[in-house]
N, C-alpha and C positions, 0 to 999 in steps of 0.2 A: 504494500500500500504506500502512497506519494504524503511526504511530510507534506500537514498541510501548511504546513509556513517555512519553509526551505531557508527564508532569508534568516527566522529564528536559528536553526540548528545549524547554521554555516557558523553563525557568531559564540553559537555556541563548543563547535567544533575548533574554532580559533582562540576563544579561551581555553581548551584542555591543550592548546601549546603551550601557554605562557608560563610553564613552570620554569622556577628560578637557572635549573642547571639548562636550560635548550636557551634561553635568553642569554645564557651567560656564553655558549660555547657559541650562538649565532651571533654575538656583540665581536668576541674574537675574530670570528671568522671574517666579519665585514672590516674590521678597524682593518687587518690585514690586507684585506684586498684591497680596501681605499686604500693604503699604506705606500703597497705597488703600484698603484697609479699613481700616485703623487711621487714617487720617485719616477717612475718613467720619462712622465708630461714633465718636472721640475727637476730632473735630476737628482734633487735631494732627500732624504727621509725626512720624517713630520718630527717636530720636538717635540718639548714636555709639555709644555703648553699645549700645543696645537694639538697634540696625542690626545690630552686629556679632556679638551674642548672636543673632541672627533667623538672619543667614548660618552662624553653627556649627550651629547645628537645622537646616535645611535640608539643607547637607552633613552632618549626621546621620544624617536622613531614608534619603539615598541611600546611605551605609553601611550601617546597619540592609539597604537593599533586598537591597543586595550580598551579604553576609554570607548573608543569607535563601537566597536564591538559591544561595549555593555549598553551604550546610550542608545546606539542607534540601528542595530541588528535585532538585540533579543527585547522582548516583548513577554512580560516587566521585566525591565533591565538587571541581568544576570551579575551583580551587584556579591553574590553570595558565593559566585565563581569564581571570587579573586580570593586569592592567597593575602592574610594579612600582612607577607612581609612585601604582595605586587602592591597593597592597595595604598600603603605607606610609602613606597616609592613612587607609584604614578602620581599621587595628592603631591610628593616634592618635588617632582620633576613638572608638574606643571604649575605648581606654586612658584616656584622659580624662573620656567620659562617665562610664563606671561609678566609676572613683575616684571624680568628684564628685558620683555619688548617693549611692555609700556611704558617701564622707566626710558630704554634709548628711544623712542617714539615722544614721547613729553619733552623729554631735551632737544633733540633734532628739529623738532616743530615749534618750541616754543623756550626754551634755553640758551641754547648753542648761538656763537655769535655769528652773523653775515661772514660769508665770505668777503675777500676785499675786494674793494669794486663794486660793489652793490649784489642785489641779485641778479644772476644768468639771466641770460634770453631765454627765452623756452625754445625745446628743440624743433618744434613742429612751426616753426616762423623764420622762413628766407631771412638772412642778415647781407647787407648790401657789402661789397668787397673793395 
């Protein structure tokens, strides 16, 4: 017989990935691969910084999945599916994200000084030569 809500049990089948050790060995696997490319395309390997800043995006990534999956798949939101030590990290990883785009989105917009010279042309207006 056809589930009758397919979209429910996909989300449901994408939260029984999210267990701690498959996040942790598919975090590896991608920092790596980014890793490689960014030596290829730049020649050089990623530092500590940029290393560490790559693995918070990655475990991003898979919050973002998470979150997708509980709010907007399962029907009532499979909420009971997460592991307390996922739900403790999705809640900090997007406590964190969103503060610091809206903190660099309030600065850039409304903080941060002119560049000099005024503001730019817009790009979509001929400038005479």
């Amino acid at each position: 017989m056809l589930d009758p809500d397919p979209i429910n049990r996909l989300g449901l089948e994408v939260l029984g990935l999210g267990d701690y050790r498959v996040v942790g060995i598919a975090t590896v696997a991608l920092f790596v691969v980014f890793s490689l490319v960014k030596r290829v395309r730049h020649k050089a390997w990623p530092g500590t910084v940029e290393s560490m800043r790559g693995v918070v995006a990655i475990l991003s990534l898979f919050g973002a999945v998470s979150v997708c999956c509980v709010f907007l798949l399962t029907k009532p939101p499979a909420i009971d599916r997460l592991s307390d030590d996922s739900r403790g990290l999705i809640g900090l990883i997007c406590l964190v994200g969103l503060f610091g785009l809206a903190f660099n989105e309030i600065n850039a917009i409304f903080i941060a000084s002119k560049p000099a010279g005024g503001t730019p042309a817009p790009t979509n207006v001929p400038t005479r030569s």
